[in-house]
N, C-alpha and C positions, 0 to 999 in steps of 0.2 A: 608696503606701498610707498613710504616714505622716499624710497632710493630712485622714484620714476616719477614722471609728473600723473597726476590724474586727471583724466576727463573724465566730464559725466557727458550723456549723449539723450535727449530727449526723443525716443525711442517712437516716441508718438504723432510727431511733426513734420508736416509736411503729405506734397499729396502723394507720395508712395510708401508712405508709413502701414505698414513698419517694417515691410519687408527688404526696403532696398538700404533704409537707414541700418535695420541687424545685419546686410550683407557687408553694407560698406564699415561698421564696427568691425567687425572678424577679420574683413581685408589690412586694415590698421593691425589690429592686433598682430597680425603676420608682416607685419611690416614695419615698425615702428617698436620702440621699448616703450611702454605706456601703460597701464593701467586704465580700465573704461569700467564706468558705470552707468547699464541702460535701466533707464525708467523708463515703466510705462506697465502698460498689462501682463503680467507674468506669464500666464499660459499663452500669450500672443506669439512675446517676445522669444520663451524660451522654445517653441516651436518651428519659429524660423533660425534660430540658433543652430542647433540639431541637424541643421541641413551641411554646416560648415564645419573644415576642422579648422582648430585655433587652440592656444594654449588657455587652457580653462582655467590655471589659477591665474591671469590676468583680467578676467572680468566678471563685474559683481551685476546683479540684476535685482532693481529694488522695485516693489511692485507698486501704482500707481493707478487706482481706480475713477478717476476723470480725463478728460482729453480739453485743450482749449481750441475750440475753432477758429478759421476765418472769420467762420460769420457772427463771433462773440466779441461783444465791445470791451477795450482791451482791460481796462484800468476795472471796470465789474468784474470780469470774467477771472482776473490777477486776487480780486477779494473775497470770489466766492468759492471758487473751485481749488482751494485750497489742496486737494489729492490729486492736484492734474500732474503731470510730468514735467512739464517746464515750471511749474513753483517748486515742485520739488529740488527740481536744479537750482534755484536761484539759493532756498535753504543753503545746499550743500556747497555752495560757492560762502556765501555768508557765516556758516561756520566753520569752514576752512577744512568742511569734508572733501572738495575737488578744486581744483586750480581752473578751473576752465568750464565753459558749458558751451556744446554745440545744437543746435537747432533750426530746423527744416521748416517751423510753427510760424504763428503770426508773427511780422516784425512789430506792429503797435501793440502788443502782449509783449512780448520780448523789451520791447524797449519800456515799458514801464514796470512792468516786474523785475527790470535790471536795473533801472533809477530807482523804484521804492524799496525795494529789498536789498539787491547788492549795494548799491549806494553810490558814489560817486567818489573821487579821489578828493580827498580837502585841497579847494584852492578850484578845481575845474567848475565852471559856471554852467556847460551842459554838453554830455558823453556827444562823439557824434559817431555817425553811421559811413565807416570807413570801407569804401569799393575798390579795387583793381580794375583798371582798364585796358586793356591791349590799345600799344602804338606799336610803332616799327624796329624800334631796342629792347623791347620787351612788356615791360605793364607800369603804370603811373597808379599812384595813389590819390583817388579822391574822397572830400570830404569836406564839406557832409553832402552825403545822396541822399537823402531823406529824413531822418531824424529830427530836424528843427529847421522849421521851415522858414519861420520867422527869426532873426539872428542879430544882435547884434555886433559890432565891429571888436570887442575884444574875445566876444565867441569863434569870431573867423580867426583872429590871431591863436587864440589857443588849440584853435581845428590843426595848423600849421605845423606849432610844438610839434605836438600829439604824434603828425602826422610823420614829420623829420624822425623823430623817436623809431618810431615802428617803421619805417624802411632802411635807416641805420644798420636796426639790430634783425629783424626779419627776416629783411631782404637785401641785405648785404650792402645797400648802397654807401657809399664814407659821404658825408657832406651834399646830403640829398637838396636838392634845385628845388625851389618852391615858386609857385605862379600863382596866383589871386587872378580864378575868371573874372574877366570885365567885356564891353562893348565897343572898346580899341584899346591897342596896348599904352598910350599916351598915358601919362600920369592922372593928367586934370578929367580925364572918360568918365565913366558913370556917373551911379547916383550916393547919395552922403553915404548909403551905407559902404561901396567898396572904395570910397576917398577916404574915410575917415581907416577903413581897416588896411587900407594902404600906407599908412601914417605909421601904424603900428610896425606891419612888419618890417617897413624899411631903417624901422631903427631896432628890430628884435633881435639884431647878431645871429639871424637866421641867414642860409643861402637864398634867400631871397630875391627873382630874377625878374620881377615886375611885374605888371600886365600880361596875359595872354587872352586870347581869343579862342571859341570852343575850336575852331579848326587848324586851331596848332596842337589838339590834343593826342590827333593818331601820329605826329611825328614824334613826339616826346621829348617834346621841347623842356619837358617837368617831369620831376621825379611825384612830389606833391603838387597836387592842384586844388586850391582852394574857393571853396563859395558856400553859399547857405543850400540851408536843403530842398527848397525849392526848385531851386537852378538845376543843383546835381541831382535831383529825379529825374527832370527833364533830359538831361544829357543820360542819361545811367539809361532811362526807358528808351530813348531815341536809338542809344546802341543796340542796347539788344535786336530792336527790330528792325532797325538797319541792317545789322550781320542776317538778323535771318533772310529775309530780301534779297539781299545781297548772293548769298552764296544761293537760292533759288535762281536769279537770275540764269546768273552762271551756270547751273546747270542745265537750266533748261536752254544756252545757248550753245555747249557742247554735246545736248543729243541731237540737234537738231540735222545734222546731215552726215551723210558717213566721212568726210574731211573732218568737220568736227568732232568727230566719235575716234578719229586716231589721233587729232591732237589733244585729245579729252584722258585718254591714253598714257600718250607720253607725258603728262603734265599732272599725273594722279597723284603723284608723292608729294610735287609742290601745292598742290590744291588740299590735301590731304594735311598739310603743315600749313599752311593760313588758314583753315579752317580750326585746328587745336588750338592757335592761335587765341580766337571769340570763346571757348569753349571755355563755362563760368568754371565747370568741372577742373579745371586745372589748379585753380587757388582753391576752392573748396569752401571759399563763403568771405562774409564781411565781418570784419572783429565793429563791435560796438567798442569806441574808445572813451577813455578817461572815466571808465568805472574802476572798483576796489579789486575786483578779478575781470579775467577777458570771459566775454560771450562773443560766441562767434554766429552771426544770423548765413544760415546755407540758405541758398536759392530755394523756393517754395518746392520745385521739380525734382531738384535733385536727386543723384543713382547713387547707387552704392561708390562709384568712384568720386563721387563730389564729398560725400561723407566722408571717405575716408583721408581725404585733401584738408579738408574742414581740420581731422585730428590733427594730421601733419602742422598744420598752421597753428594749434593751437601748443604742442608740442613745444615748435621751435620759440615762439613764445612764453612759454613758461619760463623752458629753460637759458633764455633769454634776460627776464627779469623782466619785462619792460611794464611790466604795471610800474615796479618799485621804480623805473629808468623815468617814466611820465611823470612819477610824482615829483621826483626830484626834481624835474627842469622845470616845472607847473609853479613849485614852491620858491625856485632860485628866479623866477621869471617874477619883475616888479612893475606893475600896471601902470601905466601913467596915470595921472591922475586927472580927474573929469571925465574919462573915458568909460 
């Protein structure tokens, strides 16, 4: 296994577990040079298995007699349920059994059994919860959507790093644009916390391009977009239910008359393609950054094609480096000092 990256896949997480997460495994596997490891309940997992072909010596199934729920408080549920599937994951990230863990599961589980057990990178002050968002070039990276809601100003600069790092090498970008949301793009706008962390990046020898405003998000006016995780919920949840609205509207204005039923028609492939567009499934989930291995949080819904998205990402990541790529610039990056 040495010659491939390994995932492990919490086989348990999420609310179509387990059947769509073992679909979207087996699709990876057929797709992807990779190694997977599912936890979770053995006769579950290997039952839905069974249904697919896939090459068998690429995945192991370790068995996993608890489950963490939504409805389980995270940091308990991380210290009791010791046989769940995502601790198991977190183990095998921690002793260098898998390069990666994907999961469907809580993100407050996740994110704390990946800060108490994986750990953090030396030098990072707190991982954030890194999203892809669709604009009109493609997708922007934000951060943090949720993970730390409360932040201070050299947490946002280090979001930034973090963030330049993993589109770089990810997603190809050379010299990725970075924006600090504020509430105008002027320098002197908000409040201490995005003045003070605007201090930082304009002197981080980052591509740092100022100010933005959430509604220069869908142009892509930014490769990285940065703020606390408050903010980026808000914006991350508004998307979501925005696009879905959205593309409701829309259709229910193209059934509405038979004129519209033939330009509904002609216009199926481009509606068909903005609509893939919003589709989380295409990235395959959020890597929690500036931990010791990547975890990657998949959308709670997710099908077997977000899972297998999820691999991909994690994947090109490994074989990437960018844990070892984060540390580096984390540790050559020199704080100012009182900050």
């Amino acid at each position: 296994m040495a010659d491939k990256p390994v995932i492990a896949i919490d086989a348990m997480g999420g609310d179509n577990a387990p059947a769509e997460i073992v679909k979207g495994a087996a699709e990876a596997l057929n797709a992807f040079d990779v190694h997977l490891i599912l936890l979770g309940k053995q006769t579950l997992v290997e039952t839905e298995l069974h249904k697919y072909d896939y090459p068998k010596d690429k995945i192991t199934v370790v068995n996993c007699n608890e489950t963490i729920d939504a409805t389980d408080t995270p940091t308990t549920a991380i210290k009791q349920k010791k046989d769940s599937s995502m601790v198991a994951g977190f183990n095998l990230l921690k002793n260098g059994g898998a390069d990666a863990l994907v999961s469907a599961g809580s993100t407050g589980a996740l994110l704390a059994g990946a800060t108490f057990i994986v750990g953090r990178i030396p030098g990072v002050e707190r991982p954030s919860l890194a999203t892809m968002l669709p604009n009109q070039n493609g997708f922007s990276l934000m951060l943090d959507s949720g993970a730390n809601v409360d932040c201070k100003p050299s947490y946002l600069a280090q979001f930034a790093r973090m963030g330049a790092v993993y589109m770089e090498n990810v997603a190809g970008v050379a010299s990725p644009k970075v924006g600090l949301i504020n509430i105008g793009t002027e320098k002197e706008k908000g409040n201490q916390l995005v003045k003070e962390a605007y201090a930082l990046l304009e002197s981080s020898g980052l591509n740092f391009t100022g100010n933005i405003e959430a509604r220069d998000i869908p142009s892509g006016v930014c490769d990285v977009i940065v703020c606390d995780g408050f903010i980026g919920n808000i914006i991350l949840k508004y998307t979501e239910g925005f696009a879905q609205s959205m593309f409701g509207m829309i259709k229910k204005e193209l059934m509405k008359d038979t004129f519209s039923k033939i330009g509904a028609l002609l216009s199926k492939r481009a509606y068909a393609n903005l609509k893939k567009s919003f589709d989380y499934s295409e990235v395959g989930g959020a890597p929690f950054l500036g931990l010791k291995a990547l975890v990657v949080k998949a959308h709670g819904s997710s099908d077997a094609k977000a899972i297998a998205g999820a691999v991909k990402q994690a994947v090109i990541f490994t074989e990437k480096d960018v844990v070892n790529k984060i540390k580096t610039n984390i540790q050559t990056y020199e704080k100012p000092q009182g900050v």
